[in-house]
TORDO-206421 format. One record per residue (C-alpha): x, y, z; residue in three letters. Coordinates in Angstrom, 2 decimals, decimal comma, always signed. Example, Ala and Ser with C-alpha at 12.3 -4.5 7.8 and 13.67 -1.06 7.14 Angstrom:
ATOM       X       Y       Z residu
ATOM  +12,30   -4,50   +7,80    Ala
ATOM  +13,67   -1,06   +7,14    Ser
***
This chain:
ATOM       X       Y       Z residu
ATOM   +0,00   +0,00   +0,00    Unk
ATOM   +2,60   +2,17   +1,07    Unk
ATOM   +4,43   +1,49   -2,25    Unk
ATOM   +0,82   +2,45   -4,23    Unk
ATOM   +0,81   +6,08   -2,12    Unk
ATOM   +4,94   +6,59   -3,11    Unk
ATOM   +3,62   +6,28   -6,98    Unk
ATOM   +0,83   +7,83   -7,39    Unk
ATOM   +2,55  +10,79   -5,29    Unk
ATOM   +5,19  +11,06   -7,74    Unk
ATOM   +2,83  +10,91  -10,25    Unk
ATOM   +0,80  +13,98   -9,25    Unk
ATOM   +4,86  +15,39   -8,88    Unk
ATOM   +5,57  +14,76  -12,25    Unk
ATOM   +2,06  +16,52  -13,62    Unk
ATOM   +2,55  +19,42  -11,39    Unk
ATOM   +6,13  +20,15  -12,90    Unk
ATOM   +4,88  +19,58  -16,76    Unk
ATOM   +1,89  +22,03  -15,97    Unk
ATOM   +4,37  +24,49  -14,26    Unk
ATOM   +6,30  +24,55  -17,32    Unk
ATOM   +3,37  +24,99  -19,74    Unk
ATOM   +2,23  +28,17  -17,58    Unk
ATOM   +6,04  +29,56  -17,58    Unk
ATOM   +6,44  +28,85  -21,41    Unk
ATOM   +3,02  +30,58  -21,40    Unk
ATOM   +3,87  +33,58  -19,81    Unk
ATOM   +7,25  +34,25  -21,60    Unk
ATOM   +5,64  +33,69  -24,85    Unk
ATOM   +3,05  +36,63  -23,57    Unk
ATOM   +5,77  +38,88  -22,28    Unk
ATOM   +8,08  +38,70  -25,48    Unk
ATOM   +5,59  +38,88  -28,07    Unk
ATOM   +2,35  +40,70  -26,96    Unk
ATOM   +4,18  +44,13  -28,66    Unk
ATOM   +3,99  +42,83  -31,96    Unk
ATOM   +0,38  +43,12  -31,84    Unk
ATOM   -0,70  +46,22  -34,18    Unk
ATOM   -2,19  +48,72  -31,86    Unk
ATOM   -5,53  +49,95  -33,38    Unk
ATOM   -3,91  +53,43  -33,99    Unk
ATOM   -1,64  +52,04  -36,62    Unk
ATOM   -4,19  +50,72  -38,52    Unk
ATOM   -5,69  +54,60  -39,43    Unk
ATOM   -4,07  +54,08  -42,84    Unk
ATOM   -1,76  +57,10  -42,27    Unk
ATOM   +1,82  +55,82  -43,55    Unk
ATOM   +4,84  +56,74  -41,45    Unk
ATOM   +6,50  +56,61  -44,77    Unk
ATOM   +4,71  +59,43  -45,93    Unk
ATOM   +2,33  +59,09  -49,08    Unk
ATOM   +4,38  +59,36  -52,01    Unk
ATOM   +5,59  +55,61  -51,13    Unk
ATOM   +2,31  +53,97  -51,21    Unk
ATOM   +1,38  +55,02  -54,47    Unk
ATOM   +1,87  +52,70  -56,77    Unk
ATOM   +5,00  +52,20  -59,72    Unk
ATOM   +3,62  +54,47  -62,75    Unk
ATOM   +5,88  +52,01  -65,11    Unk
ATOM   +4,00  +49,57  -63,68    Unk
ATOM   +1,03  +50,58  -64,00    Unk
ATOM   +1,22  +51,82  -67,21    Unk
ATOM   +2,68  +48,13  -68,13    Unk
ATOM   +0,01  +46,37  -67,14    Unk
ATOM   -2,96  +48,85  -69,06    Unk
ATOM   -0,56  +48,48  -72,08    Unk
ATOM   -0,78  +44,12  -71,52    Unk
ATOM   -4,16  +44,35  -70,85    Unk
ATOM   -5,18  +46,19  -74,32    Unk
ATOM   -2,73  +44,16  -76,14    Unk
ATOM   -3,67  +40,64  -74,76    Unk
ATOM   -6,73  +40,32  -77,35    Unk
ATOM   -3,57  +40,61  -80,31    Unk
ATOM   -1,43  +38,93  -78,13    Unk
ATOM   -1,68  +35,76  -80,99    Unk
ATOM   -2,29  +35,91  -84,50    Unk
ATOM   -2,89  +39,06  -85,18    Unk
ATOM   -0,20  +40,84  -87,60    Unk
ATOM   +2,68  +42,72  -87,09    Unk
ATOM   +1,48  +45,69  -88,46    Unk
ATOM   -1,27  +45,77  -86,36    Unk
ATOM   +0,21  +45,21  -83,48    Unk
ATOM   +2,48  +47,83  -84,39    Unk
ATOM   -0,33  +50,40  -85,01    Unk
ATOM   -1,47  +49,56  -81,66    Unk
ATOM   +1,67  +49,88  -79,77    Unk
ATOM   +1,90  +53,28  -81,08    Unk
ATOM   -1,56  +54,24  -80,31    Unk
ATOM   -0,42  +53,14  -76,75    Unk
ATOM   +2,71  +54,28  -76,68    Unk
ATOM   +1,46  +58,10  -77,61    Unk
ATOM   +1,08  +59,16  -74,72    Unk
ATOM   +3,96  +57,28  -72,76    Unk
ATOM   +7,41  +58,52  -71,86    Unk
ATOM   +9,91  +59,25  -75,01    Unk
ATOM  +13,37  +58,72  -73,69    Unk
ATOM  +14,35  +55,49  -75,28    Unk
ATOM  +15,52  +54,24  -71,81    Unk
ATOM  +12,21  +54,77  -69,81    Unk
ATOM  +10,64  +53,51  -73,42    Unk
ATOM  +12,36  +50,42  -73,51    Unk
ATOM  +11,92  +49,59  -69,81    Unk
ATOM   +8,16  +50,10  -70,27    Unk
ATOM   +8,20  +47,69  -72,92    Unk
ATOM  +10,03  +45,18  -70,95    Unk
ATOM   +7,30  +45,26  -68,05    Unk
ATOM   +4,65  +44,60  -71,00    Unk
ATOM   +6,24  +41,74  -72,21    Unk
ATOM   +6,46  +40,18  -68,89    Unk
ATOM   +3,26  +41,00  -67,91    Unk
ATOM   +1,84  +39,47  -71,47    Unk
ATOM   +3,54  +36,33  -71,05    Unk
ATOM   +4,47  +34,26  -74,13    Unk
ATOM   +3,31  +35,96  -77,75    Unk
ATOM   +4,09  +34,91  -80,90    Unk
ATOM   +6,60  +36,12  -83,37    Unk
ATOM   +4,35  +38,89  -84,65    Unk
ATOM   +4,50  +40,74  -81,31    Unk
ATOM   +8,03  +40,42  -80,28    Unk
ATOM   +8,94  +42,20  -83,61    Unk
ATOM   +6,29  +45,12  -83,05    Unk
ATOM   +7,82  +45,51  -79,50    Unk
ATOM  +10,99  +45,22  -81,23    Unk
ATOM  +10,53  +47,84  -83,83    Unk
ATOM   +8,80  +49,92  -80,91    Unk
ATOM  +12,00  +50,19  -78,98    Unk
ATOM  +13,94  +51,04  -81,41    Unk
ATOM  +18,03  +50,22  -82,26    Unk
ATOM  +19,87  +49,42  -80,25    Unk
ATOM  +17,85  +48,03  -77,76    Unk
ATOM  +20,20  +49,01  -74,53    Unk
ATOM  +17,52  +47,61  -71,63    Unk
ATOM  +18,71  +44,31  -70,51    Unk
ATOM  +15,73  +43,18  -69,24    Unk
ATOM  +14,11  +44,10  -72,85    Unk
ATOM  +17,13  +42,34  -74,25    Unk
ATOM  +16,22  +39,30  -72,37    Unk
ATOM  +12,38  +39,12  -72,59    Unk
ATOM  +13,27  +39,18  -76,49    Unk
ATOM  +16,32  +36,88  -76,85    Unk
ATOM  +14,11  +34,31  -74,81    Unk
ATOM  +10,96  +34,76  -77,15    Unk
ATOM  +13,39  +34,19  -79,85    Unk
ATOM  +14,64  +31,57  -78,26    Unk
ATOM  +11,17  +29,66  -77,65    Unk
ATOM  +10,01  +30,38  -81,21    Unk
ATOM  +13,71  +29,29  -82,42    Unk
ATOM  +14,17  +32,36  -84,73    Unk
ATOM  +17,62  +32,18  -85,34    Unk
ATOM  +18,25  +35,30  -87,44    Unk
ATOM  +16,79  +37,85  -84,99    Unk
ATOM  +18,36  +36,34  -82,13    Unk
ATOM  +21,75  +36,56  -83,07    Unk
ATOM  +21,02  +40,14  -84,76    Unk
ATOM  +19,82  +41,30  -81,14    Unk
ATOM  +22,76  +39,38  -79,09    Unk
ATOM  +25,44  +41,09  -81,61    Unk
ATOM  +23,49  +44,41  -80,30    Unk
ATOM  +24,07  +42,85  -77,15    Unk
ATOM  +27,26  +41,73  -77,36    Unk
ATOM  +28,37  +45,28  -79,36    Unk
ATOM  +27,04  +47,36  -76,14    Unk
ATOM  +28,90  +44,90  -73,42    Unk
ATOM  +31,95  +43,48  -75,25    Unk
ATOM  +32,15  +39,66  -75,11    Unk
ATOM  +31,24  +39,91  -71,39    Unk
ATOM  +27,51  +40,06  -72,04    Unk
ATOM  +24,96  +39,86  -68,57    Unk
ATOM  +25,42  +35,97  -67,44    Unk
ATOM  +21,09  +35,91  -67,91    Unk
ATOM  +21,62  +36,63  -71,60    Unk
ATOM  +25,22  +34,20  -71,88    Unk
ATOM  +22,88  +31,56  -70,65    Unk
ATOM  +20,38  +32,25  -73,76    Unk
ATOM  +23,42  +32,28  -76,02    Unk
ATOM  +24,36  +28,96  -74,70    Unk
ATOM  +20,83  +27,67  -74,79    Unk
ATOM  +20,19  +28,74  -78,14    Unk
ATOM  +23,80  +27,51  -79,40    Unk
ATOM  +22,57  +24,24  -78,11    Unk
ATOM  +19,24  +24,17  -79,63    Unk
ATOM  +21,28  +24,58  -83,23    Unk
ATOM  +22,88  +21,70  -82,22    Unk
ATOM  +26,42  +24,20  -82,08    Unk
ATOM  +28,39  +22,52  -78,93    Unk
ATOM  +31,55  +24,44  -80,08    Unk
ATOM  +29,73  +27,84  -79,72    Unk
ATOM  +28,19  +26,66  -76,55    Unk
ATOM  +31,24  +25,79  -75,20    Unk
ATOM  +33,59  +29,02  -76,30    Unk
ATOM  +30,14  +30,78  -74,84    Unk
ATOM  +30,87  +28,97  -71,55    Unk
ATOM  +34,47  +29,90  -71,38    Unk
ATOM  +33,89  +33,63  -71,57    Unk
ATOM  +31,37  +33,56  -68,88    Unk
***
């Protein structure tokens, strides 16, 4: 009996210390994180940051009216057409070829995949050379995907004119890609060894 009393005594020990330790765990956890709760006066919509950072990229923006009106054309229509409507767009955009070309960047990546037909109306859009990278890219790689072999190595010689032979590693990797895809190892590989 006495042996019955010694267990069930350690027992109730044993619970006492594991519900001890919930209530401290409990009670740090409410000291250390009950500031991180927003108060209700931060939640006014006032920004600390002041308002001319919550309002939204204009290049953005303007990118994604641009996709939207050119998403119906996005596939089969014509290259003129498509260029007709980029201009129509473009009228009343930003003319500095730099702000141009990075506007026409965002609208490619915010279309997604077109066809041939669109890639040379943003093409012809931007102008020669085309000196955005990110342009350069979203091009190259619809070249790429459409396996257009004369305009991608027209723009990558743009490329390559502007940079030297150490072009951006994003667009090397198209080179190599596309060197590849001709079935070109030995271009491929003297790509590799200037990267």
């Amino acid at each position: 009996m006495t042996e019955c009393l010694h267990m069930l005594w350690a027992t109730l020990q044993g619970a006492k210390l594991e519900i001890g330790v919930f209530l401290l765990a409990a009670t740090l956890h409410l000291l250390l994180f009950s500031s991180r709760v927003p108060s209700p006066k931060a939640t006014t919509g006032k920004s600390k940051l002041g308002d001319d950072q919550r309002k939204p990229d204009s290049v953005a923006t303007n990118a994604v009216a641009m996709a939207r009106a050119l998403k119906p054309l996005r596939t089969g229509a014509s290259k003129e057409v498509l260029q007709n409507e980029l201009a129509n767009l473009l009228r009343d955009q930003v003319k500095e070829p730099s702000a141009l070309q990075a506007l026409l960047a965002n609208v490619l990546e915010n279309l997604g995949r077109g066809d041939l037909q669109l890639l040379g109306a943003v093409r012809e859009a931007a102008g020669r050379p085309v000196t955005d990278l990110k342009l350069a890219q979203q091009l190259l790689r619809g070249y790429l995907n459409y396996k257009d072999r004369h305009e991608f190595e027209q723009l990558f010689a743009e490329v390559e004119s502007q940079h030297g032979k150490k072009v951006p590693h994003n667009i090397g990797v198209l080179a190599i890609q596309f060197a590849l895809a001709g079935d070109n190892l030995e271009a491929a590989l003297a790509r590799l060894r200037l990267d």
